[in-house]
C-alpha positions as CSV (number, residue, x, y, z in Angstrom):
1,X,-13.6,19.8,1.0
2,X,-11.6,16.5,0.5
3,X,-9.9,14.9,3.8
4,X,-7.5,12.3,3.5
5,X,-5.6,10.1,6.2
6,X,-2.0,8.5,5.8
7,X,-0.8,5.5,8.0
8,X,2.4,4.5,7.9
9,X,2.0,1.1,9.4
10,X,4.0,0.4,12.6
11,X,6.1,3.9,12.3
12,X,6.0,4.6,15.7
13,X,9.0,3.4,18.1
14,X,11.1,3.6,20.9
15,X,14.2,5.2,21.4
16,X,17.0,3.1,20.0
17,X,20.8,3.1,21.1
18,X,22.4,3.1,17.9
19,X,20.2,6.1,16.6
20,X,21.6,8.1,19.6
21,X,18.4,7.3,21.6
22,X,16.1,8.9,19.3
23,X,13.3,6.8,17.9
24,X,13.3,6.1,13.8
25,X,10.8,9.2,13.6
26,X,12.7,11.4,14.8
27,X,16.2,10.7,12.8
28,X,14.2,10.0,9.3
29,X,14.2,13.0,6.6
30,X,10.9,13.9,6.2
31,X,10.2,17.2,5.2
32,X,6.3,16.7,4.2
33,X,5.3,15.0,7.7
34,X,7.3,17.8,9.6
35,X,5.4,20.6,7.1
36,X,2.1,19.5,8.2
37,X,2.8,18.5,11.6
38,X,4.4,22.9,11.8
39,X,1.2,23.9,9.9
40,X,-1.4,21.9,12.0
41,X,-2.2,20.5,15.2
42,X,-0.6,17.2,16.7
43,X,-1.6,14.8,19.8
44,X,-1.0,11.4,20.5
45,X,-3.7,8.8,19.8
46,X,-4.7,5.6,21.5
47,X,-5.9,3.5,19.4
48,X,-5.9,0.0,21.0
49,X,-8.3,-0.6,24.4
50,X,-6.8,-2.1,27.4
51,X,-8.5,-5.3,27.0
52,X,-7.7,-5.7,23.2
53,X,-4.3,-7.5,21.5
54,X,-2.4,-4.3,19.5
55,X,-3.3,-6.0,16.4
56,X,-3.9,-3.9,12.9
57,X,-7.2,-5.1,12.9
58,X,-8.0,-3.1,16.1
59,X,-6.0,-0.4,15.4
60,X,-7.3,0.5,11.8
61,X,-10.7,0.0,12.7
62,X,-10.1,2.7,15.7
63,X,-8.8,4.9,13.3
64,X,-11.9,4.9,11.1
65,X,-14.2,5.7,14.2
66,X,-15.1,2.2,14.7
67,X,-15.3,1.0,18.3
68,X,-13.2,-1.7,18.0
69,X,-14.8,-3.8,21.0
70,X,-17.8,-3.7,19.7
71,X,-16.3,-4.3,15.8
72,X,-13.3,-6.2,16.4
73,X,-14.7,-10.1,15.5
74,X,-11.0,-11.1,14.5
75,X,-8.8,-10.0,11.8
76,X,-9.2,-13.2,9.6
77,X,-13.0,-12.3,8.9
78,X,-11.8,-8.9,7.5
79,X,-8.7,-10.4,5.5
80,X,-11.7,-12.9,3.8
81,X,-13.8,-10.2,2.5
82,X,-11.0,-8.3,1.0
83,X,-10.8,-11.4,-1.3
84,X,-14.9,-12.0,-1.9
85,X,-14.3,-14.8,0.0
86,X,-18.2,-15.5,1.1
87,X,-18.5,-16.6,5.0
88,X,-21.7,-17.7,6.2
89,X,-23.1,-17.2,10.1
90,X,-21.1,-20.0,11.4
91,X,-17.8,-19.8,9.6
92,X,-14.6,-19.1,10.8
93,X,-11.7,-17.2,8.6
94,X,-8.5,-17.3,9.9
95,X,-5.8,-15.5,8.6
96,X,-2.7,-18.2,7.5
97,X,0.4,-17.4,7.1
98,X,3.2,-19.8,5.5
99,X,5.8,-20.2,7.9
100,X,9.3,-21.9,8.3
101,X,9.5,-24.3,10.9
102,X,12.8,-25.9,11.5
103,X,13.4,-29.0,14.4
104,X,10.3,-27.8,16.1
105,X,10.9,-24.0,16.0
106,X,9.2,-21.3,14.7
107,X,11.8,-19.8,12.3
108,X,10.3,-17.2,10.2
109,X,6.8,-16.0,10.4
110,X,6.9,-15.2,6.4
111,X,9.1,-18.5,4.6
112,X,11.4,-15.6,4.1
113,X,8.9,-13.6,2.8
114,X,7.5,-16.1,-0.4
115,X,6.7,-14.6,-3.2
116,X,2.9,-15.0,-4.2
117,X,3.4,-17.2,-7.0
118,X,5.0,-19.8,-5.4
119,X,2.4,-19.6,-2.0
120,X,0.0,-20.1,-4.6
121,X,1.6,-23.5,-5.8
122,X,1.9,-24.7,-2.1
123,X,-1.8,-23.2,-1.2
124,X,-3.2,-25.1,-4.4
125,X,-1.8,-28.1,-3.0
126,X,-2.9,-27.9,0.1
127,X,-6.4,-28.0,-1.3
128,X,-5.8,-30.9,-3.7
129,X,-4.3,-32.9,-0.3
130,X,-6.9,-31.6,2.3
131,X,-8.3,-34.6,3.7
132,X,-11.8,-32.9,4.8
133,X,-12.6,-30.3,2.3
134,X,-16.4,-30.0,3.7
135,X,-14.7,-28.5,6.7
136,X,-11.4,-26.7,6.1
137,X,-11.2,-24.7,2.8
138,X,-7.6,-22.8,1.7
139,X,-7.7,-19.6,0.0
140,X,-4.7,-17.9,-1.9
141,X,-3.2,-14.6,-0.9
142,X,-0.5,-12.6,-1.3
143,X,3.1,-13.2,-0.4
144,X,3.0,-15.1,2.9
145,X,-0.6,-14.1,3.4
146,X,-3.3,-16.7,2.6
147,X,-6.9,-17.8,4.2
148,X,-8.0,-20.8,5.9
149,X,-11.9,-20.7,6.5
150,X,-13.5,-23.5,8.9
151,X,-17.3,-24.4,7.6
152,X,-20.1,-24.1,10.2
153,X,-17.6,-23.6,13.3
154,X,-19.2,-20.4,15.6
155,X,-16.3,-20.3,18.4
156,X,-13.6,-17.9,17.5
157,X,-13.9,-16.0,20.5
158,X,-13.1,-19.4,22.6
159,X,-9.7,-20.3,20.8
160,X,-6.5,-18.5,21.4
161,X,-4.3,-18.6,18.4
162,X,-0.4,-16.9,18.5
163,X,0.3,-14.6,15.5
164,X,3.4,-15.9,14.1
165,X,5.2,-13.0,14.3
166,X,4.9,-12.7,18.0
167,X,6.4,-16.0,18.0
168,X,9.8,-16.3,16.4
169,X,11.8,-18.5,17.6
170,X,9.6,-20.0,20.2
171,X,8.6,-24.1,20.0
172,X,5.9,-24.7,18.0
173,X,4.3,-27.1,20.7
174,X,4.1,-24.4,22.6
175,X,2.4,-22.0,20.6
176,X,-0.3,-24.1,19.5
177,X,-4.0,-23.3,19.3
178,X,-6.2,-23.5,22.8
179,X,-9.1,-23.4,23.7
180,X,-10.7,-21.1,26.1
181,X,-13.7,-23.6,27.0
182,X,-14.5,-27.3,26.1
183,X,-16.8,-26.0,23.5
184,X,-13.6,-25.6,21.4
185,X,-11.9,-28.2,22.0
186,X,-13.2,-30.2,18.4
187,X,-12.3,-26.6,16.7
188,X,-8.8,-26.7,18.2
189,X,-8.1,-30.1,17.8
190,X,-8.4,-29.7,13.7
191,X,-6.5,-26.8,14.1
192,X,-3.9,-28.4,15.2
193,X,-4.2,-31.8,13.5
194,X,-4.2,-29.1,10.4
195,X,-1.0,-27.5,11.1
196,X,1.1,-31.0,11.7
197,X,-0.4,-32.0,8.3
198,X,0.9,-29.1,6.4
199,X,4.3,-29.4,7.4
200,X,4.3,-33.7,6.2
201,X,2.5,-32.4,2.8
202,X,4.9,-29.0,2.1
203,X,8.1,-30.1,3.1
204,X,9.0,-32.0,0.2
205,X,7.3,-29.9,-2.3
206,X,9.0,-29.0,-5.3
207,X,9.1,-25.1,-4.4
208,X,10.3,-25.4,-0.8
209,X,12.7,-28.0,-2.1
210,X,14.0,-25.7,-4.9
211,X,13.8,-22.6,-2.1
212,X,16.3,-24.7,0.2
213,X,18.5,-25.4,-2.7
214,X,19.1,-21.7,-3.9
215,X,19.6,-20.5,0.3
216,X,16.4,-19.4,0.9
217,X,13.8,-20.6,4.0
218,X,10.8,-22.9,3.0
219,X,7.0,-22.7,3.5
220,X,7.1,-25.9,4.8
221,X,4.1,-25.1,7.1
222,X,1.0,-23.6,8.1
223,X,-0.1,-21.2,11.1
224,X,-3.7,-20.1,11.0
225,X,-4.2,-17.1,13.7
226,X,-6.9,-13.8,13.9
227,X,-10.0,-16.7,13.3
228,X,-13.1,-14.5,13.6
229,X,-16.8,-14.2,11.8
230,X,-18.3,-12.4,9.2
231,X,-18.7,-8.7,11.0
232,X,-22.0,-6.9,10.6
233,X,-21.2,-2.6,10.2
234,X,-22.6,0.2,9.5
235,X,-21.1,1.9,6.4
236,X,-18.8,4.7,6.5
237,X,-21.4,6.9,4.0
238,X,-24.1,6.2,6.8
239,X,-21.6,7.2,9.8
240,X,-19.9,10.1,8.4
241,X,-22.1,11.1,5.2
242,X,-18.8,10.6,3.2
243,X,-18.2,8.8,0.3
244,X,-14.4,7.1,1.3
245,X,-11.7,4.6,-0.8
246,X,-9.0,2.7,0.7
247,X,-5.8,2.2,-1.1
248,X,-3.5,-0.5,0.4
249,X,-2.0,-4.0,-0.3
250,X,-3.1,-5.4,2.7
251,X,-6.3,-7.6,2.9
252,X,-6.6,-6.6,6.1
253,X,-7.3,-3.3,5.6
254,X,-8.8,-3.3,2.1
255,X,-11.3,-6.5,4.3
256,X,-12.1,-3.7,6.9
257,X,-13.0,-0.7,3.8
258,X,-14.9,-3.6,1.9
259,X,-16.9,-4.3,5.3
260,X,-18.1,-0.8,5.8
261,X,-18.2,0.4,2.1
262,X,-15.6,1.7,1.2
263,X,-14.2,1.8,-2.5
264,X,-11.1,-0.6,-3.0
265,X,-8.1,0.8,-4.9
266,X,-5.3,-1.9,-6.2
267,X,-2.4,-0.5,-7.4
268,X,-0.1,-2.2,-9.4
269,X,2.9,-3.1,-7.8
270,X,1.6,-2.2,-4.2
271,X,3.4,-5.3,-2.3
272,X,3.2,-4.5,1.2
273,X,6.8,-4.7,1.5
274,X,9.5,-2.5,1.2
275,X,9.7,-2.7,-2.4
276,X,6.0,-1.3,-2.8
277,X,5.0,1.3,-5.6
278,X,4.7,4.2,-3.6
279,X,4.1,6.6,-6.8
280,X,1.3,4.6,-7.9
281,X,-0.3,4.5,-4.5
282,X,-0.1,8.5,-4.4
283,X,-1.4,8.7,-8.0
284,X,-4.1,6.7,-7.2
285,X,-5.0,8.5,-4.0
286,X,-5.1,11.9,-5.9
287,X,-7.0,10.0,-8.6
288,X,-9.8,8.3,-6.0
289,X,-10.5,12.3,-4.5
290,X,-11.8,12.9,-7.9
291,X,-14.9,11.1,-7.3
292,X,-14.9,10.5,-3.1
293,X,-15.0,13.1,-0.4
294,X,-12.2,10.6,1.2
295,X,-9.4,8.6,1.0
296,X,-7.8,6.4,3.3
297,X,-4.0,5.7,2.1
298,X,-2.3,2.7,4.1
299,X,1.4,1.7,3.8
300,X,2.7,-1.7,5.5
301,X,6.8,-1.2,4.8
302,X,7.6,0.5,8.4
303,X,5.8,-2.7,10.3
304,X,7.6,-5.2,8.5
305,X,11.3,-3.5,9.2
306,X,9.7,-3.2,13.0
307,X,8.9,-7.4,12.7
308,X,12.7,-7.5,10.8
309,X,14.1,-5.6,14.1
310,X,16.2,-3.6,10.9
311,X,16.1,0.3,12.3
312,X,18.2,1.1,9.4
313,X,15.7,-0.1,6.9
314,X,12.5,1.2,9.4
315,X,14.3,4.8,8.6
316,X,14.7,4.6,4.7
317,X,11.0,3.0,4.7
318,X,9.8,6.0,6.8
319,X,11.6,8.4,4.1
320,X,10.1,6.8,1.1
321,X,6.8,6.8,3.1
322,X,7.3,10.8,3.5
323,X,9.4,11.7,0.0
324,X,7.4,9.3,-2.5
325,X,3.8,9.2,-1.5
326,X,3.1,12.0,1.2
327,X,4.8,14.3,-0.5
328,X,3.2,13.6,-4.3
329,X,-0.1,13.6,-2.6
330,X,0.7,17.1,-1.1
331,X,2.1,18.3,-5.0
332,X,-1.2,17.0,-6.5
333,X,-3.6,18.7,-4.1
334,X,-5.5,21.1,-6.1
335,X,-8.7,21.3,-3.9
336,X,-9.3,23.0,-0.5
337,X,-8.1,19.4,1.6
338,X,-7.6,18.1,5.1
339,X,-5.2,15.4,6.4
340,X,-3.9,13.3,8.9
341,X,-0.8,11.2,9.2
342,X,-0.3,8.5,11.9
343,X,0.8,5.3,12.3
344,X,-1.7,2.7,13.5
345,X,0.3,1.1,16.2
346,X,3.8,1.1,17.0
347,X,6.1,-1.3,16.3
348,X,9.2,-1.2,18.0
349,X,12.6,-2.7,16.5
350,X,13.7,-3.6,20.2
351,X,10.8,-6.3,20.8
352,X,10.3,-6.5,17.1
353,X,5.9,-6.1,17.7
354,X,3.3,-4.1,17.8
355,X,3.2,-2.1,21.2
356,X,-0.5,-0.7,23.1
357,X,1.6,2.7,23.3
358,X,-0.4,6.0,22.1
359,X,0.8,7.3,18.7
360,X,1.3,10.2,17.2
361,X,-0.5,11.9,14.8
362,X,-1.0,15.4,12.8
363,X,-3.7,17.0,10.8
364,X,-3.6,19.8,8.9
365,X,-7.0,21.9,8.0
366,X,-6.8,25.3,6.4
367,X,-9.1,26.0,9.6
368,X,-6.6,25.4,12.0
369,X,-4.2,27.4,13.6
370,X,-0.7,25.9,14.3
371,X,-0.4,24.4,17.4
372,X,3.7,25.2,17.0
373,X,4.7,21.5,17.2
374,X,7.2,21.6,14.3
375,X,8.1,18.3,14.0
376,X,5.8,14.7,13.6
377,X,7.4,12.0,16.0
378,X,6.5,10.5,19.2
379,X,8.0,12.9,21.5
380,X,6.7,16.5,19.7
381,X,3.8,14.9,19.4
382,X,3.1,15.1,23.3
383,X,3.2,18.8,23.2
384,X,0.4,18.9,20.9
385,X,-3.0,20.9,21.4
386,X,-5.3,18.0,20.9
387,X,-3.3,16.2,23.8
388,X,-4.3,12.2,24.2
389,X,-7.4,11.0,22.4
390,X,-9.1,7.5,22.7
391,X,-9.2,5.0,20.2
392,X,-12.1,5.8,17.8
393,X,-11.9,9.8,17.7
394,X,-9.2,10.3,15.0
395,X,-12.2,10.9,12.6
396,X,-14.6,13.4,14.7
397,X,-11.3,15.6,14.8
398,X,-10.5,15.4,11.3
399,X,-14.5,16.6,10.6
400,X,-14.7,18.7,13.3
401,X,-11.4,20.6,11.9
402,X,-13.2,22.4,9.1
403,X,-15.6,24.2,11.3
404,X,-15.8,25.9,15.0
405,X,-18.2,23.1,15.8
406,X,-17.4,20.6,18.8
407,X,-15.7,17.9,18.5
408,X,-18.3,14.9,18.1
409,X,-17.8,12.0,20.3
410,X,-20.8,9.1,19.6
């Protein structure tokens, strides 16, 4: 038996006034997410606790039957590993995102979404102008996405940092790093001393200078958020007795597989943007089941047209979601196989963030009978025979699905 899960980051919605109050799900084309959804059983599933931000982090992590409030350190630890960057007991990664400022505001929470090769050029700078290189250490990422990693600091869980994208167009002094206690204040006073620095270094850079020439917004400065330390897991083969790859662009979630295990999967051309190689995601998934019981398929387009507040593009990504990847993967299929296709959170083009709100979900296993939900959104969902389920027990259904056994909840 091979399982495999779909997320479609962010898919999820509310109902939107120009789609004739029906949520993106529900007006998309998507034959292969409707199939399964008529041939399986749906449900809606929470996969953020009350007390937890509705970050990826949490969500993914709930999703692969990990409790995310006992998991949960902070995203940037995750993001670090998916890069081999090494953290030791007392470090802090933060995930650090290029951002436009403009006249004190926060202006865009992705320098109009860089491309890597020039973040690189500003990141490597960065380095060569860091005044304390013992303490603060900048890593290169992808796109907008890079790494800042604080030496021998132990106090993520007492600084409050804003992700970026939950602050567009708010003031910057505002949305500053703060600390919970006065045993971060020295943490949160470099983190702050490090973000006015950036934008005196970047903003006359060659790249954001030639950026603002040819109309496009600058990475004229630095927003470190998601700081957290080096999480300690038990591996998905010792959990679930399966051997599992993850295929996404996103550090975060390849940081999260690499943490418990799992095989990581780069595809050429995978982006994390709308533009990302869909095909070669699905050939690599079919590939990956060759030689692992599971794999664990993530695509980031639908979040980023929910952060763009674009429902027309949130619809064509949730299309090219179903029509290029699901349904190859469901063509290629050769072996007796279960699957499950959710988002992880939604992200809702009205508040243009991710959302605590349940979420739907379907799996299909040739030992299940139909449920008679026929189509996969947020409303059919609800009529479901799995009904709600808490965060981390997406993956004792799908293992539970290919036998009469009870549902395992530990």
């Amino acid at each position: 038996m091979k399982y495999v899960v779909v997320v479609g980051d962010g898919m999820a919605d509310y109902p939107i006034p120009e789609l004739q109050n029906m949520t993106p799900l529900q007006v998309a084309h998507k034959p292969n997410m409707d199939a399964i959804a008529a041939k399986g059983q749906s449900g809606l599933l929470r996969t953020v606790p009350e007390d937890l931000n509705p970050g990826s982090d949490t969500a993914i992590l709930s999703i692969l039957g990990y409790d995310p409030m006992r998991f949960c350190t902070g995203r940037g630890a995750f993001e670090a590993a998916s890069r081999g960057i090494l953290l030791k007991e007392n470090d802090l990664a933060f995930r650090c995102n290029l951002i436009t400022e403009k006249d004190g505001i926060l202006i865009d929470h992705s320098a109009g979404h860089i491309t890597s090769r020039e973040a690189t050029k500003l990141i490597e700078f960065l380095k060569k102008t860091c005044e304390k290189p013992n303490e603060i250490e900048f890593f290169s990422g992808l796109g907008y996405r890079h790494f800042l990693v604080l030496r021998n600091f132990a106090d993520s869980h007492l600084i409050e940092c804003t992700p970026p994208h939950d602050a567009v167009g708010a003031a910057i002094s505002t949305i500053l790093p703060r600390a919970k206690s006065a045993e971060a204040e020295k943490t949160v006073i470099l983190l702050k001393e490090t973000i006015h620095k950036s934008k005196e270094v970047l903003e006359t850079h060659p790249v954001n200078i030639a950026r603002q020439k040819s109309g496009k917004r600058p990475g004229n400065m630095i927003w470190p958020w998601g700081g957290g330390k080096k999480p300690n897991m038990p591996s998905f083969k010792e959990k679930y007795g399966l051997k599992a790859a993850v295929i996404s662009a996103v550090d975060l979630v390849k940081g999260i597989g690499s943490s418990v295990g799992m095989k990581i999967i780069n595809v050429p051309g995978a982006t994390g943007l709308y533009d990302t190689n869909y095909e070669g995601k699905a050939d690599a998934a079919l590939k990956a089941l060759e030689d692992n019981d599971m794999v664990f398929v993530h695509v980031e387009a639908p979040d980023e047209a929910g952060h763009a507040r674009d429902y027309k593009l949130k619809v064509k990504t949730i299309e090219d979601f179903d029509n290029r990847l699901l349904g190859r993967i469901l063509e290629g299929l050769k072996e007796l196989y279960v699957i499950a296709v959710l988002p992880d959170h939604p992200t809702p083009i009205r508040i243009g963030t991710h959302t605590k709100d349940p979420v739907p979900f379907t799996i299909y296993s040739p030992f299940l009978d139909a449920d008679g939900v026929q189509k996969f959104d947020e409303f059919s969902a609800r009529k479901g025979s799995f009904g709600i389920v808490e965060h981390e027990y997406l993956m004792s259904l799908l293992l539970s699905s290919t036998s009469s056994s009870k549902i395992i909840r530990e």
